[in-house]
C-alpha positions in Angstrom: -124.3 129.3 -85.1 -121.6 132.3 -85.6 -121.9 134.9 -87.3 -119.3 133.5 -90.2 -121.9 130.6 -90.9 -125.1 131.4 -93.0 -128.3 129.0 -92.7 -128.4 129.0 -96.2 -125.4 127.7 -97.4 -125.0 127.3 -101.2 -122.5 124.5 -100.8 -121.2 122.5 -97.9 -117.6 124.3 -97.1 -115.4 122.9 -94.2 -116.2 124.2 -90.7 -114.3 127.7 -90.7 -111.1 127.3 -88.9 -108.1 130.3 -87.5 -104.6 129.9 -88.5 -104.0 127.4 -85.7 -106.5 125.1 -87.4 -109.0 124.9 -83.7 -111.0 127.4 -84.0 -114.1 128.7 -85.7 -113.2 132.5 -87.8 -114.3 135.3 -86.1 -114.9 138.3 -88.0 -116.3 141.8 -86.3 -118.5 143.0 -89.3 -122.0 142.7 -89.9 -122.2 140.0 -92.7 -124.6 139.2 -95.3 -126.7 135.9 -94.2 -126.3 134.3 -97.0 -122.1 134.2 -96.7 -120.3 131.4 -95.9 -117.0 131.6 -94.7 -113.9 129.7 -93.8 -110.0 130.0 -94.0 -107.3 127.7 -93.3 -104.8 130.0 -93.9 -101.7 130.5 -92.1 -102.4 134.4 -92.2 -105.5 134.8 -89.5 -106.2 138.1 -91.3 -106.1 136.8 -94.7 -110.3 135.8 -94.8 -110.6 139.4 -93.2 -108.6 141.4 -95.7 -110.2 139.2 -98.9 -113.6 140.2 -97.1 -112.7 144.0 -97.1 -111.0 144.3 -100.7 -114.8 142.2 -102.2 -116.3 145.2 -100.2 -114.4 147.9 -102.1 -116.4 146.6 -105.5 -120.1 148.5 -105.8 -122.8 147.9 -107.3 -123.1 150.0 -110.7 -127.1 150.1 -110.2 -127.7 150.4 -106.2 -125.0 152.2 -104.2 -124.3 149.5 -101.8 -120.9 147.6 -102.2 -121.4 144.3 -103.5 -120.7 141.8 -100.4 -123.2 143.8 -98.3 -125.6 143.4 -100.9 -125.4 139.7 -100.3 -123.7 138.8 -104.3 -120.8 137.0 -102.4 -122.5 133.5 -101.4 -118.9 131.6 -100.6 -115.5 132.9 -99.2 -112.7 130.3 -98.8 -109.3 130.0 -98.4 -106.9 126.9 -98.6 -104.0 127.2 -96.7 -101.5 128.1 -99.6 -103.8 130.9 -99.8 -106.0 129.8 -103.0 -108.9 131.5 -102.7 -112.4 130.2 -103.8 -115.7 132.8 -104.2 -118.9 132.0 -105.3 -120.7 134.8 -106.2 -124.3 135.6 -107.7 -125.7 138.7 -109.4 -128.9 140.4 -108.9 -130.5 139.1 -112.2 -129.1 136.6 -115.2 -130.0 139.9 -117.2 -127.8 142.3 -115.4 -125.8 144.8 -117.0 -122.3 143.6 -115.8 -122.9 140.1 -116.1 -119.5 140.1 -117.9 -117.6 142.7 -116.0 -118.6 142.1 -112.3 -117.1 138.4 -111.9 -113.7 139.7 -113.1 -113.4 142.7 -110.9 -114.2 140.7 -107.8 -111.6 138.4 -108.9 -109.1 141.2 -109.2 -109.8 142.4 -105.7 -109.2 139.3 -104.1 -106.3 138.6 -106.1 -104.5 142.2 -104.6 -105.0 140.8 -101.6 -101.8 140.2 -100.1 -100.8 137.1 -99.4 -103.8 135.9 -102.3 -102.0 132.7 -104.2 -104.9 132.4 -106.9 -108.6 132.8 -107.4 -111.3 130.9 -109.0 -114.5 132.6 -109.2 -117.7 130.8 -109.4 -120.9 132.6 -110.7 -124.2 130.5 -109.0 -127.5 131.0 -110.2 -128.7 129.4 -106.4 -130.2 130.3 -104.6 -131.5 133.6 -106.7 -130.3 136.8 -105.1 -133.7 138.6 -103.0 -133.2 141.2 -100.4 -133.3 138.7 -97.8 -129.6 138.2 -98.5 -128.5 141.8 -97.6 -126.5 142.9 -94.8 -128.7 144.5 -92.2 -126.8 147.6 -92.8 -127.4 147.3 -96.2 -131.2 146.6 -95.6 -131.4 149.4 -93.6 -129.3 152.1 -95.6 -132.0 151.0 -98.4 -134.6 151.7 -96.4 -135.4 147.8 -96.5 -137.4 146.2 -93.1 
């Protein structure tokens, strides 16, 4: 298994492919287990920047940004550059319930290269610390 593919996947996404269409993504970051992603993009650094502008959103309540923290469950992008993220949040009672799903979608969207985005908030499986990063898990102090 890579280290773009999750064993928990929360849907069934295509096998992540490079640019050339061969080839599983490859992505040097220490990612969130619970992330699945994949890109079929002509751009081989569009999954990578669309990654890197989700990690630029934090979370208002625990200082880790909010792909590290494991809320981004789905990454993927068609090859027209449509990009699809399914997201969770820490609790169905949390504070930016509203705001969060919006300002993810905005990231992605300033993505260059970023057709459209569709974002879909998923309730499974429930967000636990077992989805962090093990950066994040460590910054938090989290073994």
């Amino acid at each position: 298994m890579s280290s773009t593919e999750s064993e928990t996947p929360v849907t069934d996404p295509p096998n992540p492919v490079d640019a050339g269409g061969e080839t599983e993504t490859s992505l040097a970051a220490d990612h969130p287990p619970s992330v699945r992603l994949a890109s079929v993009a002509a751009d081989g650094t569009l999954l990578e920047r669309v990654v890197a502008g989700v990690r630029e959103i934090y979370d208002p309540e625990i200082p880790l940004n909010i792909y590290d923290l494991g809320l981004i469950y789905r990454i993927e992008i068609a090859e027209e550059g449509d990009v699809a993220i399914d997201m969770t949040l820490t609790s169905p009672m949390c504070p930016v319930a509203e705001s969060l799903p919006g300002e993810v979608e905005l990231a992605a969207r300033a993505v260059d290269g970023v057709s459209d985005v569709v974002i879909e908030l998923v309730w499974d499986p429930p967000w636990g610390p077992e989805v962090m990063s093990e950066a994040a898990r460590l910054e938090l102090g989290i073994f």
